[in-house]
N, C-alpha and C positions, 0 to 999 in steps of 0.2 A: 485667508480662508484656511482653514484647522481641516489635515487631510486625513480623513476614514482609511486609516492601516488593512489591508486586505489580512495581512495576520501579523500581530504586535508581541515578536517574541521574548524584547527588553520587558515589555509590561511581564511577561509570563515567569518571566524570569525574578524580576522583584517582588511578583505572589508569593514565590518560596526562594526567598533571599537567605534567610537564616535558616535553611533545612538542608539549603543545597551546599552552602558555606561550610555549614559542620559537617556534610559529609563529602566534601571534598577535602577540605585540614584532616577528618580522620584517616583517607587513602593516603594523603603524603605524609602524614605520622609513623605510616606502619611498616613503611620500608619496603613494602610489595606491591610493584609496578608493574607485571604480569600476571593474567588469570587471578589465582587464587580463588580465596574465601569472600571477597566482595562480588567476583565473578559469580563465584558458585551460588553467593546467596541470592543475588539477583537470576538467577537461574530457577533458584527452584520455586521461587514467587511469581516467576512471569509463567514458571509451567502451570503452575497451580489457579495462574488466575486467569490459563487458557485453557482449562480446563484438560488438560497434557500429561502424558505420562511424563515428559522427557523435555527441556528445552535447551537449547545449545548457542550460548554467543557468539558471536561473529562478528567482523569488523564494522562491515556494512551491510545496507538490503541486496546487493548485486551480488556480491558474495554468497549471501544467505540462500540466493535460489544456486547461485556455482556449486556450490558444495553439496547442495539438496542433489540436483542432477548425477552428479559425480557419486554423492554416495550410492543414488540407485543402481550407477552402472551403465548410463546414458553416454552413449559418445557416438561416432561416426556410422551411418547408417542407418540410424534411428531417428524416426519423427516425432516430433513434437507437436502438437496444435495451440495455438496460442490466439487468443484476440485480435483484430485487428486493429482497435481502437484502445491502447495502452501508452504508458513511457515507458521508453523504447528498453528501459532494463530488462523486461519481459524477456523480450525477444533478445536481447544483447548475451545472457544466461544461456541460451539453444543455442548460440553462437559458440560460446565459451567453451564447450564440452565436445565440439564439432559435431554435435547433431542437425534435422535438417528442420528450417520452420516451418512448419504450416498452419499460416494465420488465417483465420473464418472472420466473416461478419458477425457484428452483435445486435444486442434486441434494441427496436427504436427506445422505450421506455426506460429501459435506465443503462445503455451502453456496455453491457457486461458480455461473456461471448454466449454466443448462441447455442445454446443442446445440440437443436435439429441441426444445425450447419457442422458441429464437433462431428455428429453420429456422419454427416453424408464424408466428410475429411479423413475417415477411418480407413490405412491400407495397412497391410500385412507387415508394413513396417514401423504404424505407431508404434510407440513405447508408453506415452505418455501422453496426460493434458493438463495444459497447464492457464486454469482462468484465473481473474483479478476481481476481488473483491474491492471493484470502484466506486470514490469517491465516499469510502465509508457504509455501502449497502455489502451486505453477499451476495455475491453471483449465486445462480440457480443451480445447488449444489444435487440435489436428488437426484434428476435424470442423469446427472455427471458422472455420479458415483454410480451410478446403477450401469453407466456405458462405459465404467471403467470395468468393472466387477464381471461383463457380460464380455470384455473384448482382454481380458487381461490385464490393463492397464495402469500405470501410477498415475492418479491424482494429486497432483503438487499445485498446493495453493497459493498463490502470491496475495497476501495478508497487508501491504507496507500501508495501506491506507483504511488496516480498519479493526482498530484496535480496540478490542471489549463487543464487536458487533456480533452480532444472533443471530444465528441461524436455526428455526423452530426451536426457538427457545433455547438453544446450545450456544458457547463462546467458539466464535471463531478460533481451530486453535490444532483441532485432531479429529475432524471429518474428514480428509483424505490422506493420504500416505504422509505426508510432512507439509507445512505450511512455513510461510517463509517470510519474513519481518525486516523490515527496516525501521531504525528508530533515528532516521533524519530528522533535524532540529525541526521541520513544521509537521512532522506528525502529531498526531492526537497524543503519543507515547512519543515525545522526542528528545536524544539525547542532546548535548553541548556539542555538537562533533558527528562525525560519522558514527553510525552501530548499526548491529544488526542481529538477528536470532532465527531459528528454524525449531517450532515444538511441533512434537508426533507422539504419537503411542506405541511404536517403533522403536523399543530399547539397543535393535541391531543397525539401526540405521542409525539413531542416534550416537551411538558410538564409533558409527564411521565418518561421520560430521567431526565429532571432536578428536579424530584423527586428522584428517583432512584440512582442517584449520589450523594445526599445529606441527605444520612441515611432517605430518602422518605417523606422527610421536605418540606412544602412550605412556616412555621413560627414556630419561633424556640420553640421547644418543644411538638412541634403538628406534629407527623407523618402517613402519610395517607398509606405510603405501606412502603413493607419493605426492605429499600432500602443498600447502601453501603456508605464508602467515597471512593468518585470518581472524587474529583473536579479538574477542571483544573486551575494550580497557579498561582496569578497574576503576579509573577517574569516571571515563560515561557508567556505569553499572551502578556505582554507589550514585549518580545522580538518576540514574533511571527507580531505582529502587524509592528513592524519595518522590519521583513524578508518578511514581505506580500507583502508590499512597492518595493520588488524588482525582487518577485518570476516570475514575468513576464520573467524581462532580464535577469536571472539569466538561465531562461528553453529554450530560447533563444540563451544562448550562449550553453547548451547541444544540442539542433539541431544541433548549428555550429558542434559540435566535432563530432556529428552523424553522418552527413554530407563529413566530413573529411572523418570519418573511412569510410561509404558506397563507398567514389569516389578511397580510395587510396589500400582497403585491395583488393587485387588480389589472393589468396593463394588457392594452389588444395587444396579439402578437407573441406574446413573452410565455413560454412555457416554465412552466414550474416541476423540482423532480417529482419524480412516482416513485413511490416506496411500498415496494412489493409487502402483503398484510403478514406474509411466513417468516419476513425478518425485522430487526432492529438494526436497522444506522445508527453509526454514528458522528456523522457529517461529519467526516474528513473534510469534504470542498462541497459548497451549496453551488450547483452549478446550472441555472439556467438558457435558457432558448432563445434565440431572437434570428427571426430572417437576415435582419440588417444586424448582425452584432457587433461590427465593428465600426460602426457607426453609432452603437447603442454603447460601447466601450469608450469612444472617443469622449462621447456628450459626457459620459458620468467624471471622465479622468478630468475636465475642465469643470466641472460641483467639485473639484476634490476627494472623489472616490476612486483607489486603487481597487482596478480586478485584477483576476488574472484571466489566462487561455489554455484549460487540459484537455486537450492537445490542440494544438493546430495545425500539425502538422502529422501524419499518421508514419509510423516507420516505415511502412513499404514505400513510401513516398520522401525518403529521407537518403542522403547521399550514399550512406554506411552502405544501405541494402539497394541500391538500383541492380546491381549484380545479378539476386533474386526476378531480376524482370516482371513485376508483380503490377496486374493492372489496376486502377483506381475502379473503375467502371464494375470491379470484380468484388467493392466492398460498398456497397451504396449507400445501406445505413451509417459505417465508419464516416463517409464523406462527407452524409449529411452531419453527423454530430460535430467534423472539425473544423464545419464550415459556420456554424448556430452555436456554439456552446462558450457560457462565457463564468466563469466564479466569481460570485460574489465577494464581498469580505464575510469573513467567519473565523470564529474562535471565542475561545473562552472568556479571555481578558476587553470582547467588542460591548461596548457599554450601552441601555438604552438610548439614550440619544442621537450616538451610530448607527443603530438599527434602524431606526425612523425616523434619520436621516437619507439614510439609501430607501429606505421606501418612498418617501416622497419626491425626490431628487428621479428617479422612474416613473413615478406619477406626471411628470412635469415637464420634463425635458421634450423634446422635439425633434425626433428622428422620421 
């Protein structure tokens, strides 16, 4: 039985075999293997097609928000609020900069954090909030910014899953203080390899990123703070630059599949996402519902359907943080989503036949 790839990154990868070839021979022709001009140019393309004043590479997305925090000025005795329901990088970034977390529940309908719960989490020692634009929708950015704007606060957006997505009509990109990118190989935008970026409209922030990521260097030997190596490689750059080129039609053909799944999945039981009407997704992870999911997980892995599980496990409920003493019973929505939530296969390179193959294979099964 021929098994339905949950995301086929060899197939993605032989799309643009010859774009990505030549622009990988042309970085090892030129003899510059840090930063540089393939850096810089994938920089000012990714700002421009987030609609950014400023964007800054990075090694990785964990980085991207370290550096985010750190250039604001976040460190020890400052709160954070964060999601309950995230991977755990979110939260691992508050860590990193010794701030303190304070994670809220999220809305049942598409698992992003909560406004009212951000607004009731506000003490004298926020600094910041920091929500997830999951699974490829925007969090509910308005009342966000409006309870940053009224309490002080930087809004730092964790972006890693939603690349090209809308917000009223706007690219995810420089609606709050900085927004923070990873281009892990299953993103929508994924490098070869670790990477990462943070665009703002913040040209003084921005340039304390690209200190910060360079051992706090602006000329070699001269450093002005104390920063890290965080660069992002010109090998992933010049290949993100050629996956940029397509990230359009590539998010495009995941609506189609979205599209599909919304018109074809019929199944008692099985929730389907909600996509709020003020945004555009763009299905990072199609992730539906089921009481029994892991029984509804099993059935499809013997059809030969790969899912996955974002999340199953919630970080408060994760070894790292038991420290934090943080109750389950205190995040109800999180608990219902990581107990129900299961991802489909999706992606660009998933072929009709795929498609309605997993639709019928949940038409059919027996849980």
């Amino acid at each position: 039985m021929p098994v339905v790839p949950f995301l086929d990154l060899a197939a993605a990868y032989q799309a643009l075999k010859a774009e990505i070839d030549t622009a990988v021979a042309r970085v090892l022709a030129s003899g510059h293997y840090i930063l540089g001009e393939e850096v810089e140019a994938f920089e000012a393309e990714w700002a421009a097609y987030c609609e950014a004043g400023h964007a800054v590479g990075v090694g990785n997305g964990l980085d991207a928000l370290v550096l985010a925090l750190r250039a604001l000025g976040l460190g020890p005795g400052d709160e954070v609020i964060v999601p309950a329901h995230t991977f755990i990088a979110t939260w691992l970034a508050v860590t990193a900069v010794g701030a303190r977390i304070v994670p809220v529940d999220v809305t049942p309908d598409t698992g992003h954090l909560d406004p009212a719960a951000a607004a009731a989490a506000i003490t004298p020692r926020t600094r910041a909030i920091l929500p997830v634009h999951l699974y490829g929708q925007p969090a509910d950015l308005a009342p966000l910014l409006d309870l940053a704007a009224r309490h002080g606060l930087a809004l730092v957006e964790d972006a890693a899953q939603a690349h090209g997505a809308r917000y009223r009509g706007r690219r995810i990109g420089a609606h709050g203080h900085v927004v923070c990118w990873s281009f892990y190989p299953g993103k929508n935008l994924g490098a070869l390899g670790d990477a990462g970026a943070v665009t703002t409209n913040d040209g003084a922030l921005a340039h304390r990123v690209r200190l910060l990521r360079n051992y706090g260097s602006a000329a070699k030997y001269e450093h002005l703070l104390p920063g890290v190596n965080s660069r992002l490689d010109p090998l992933q750059a010049a290949i993100l630059r050629v996956k940029l080129r397509h990230l359009d039609a590539w998010n495009a053909q995941r609506t189609t599949v979205a599209r599909r799944y919304e018109q074809g999945i019929k199944c008692r039981e099985l929730s389907i996402p909600q996509v709020r009407p003020d945004r555009a997704t763009v299905w990072h992870l199609y992730v539906v519902r089921h009481p029994r999911r892991d029984a509804l997980r099993a059935a499809l892995a013997e059809h030969g359907i790969e899912t996955l599980i974002h999340y199953p496990t919630p970080p408060y409920r994760q070894p790292a943080y038991q420290g934090l003493a943080l109750a389950p019973q205190d995040f109800p929505v999180t608990e219902a989503w990581s107990r129900t939530c299961l991802s489909l296969p999706m992606g660009p390179q998933l072929a009709p036949e795929q498609i309605e193959r997993v639709i019928d294979t949940l038409h059919h099964i027996d849980i």
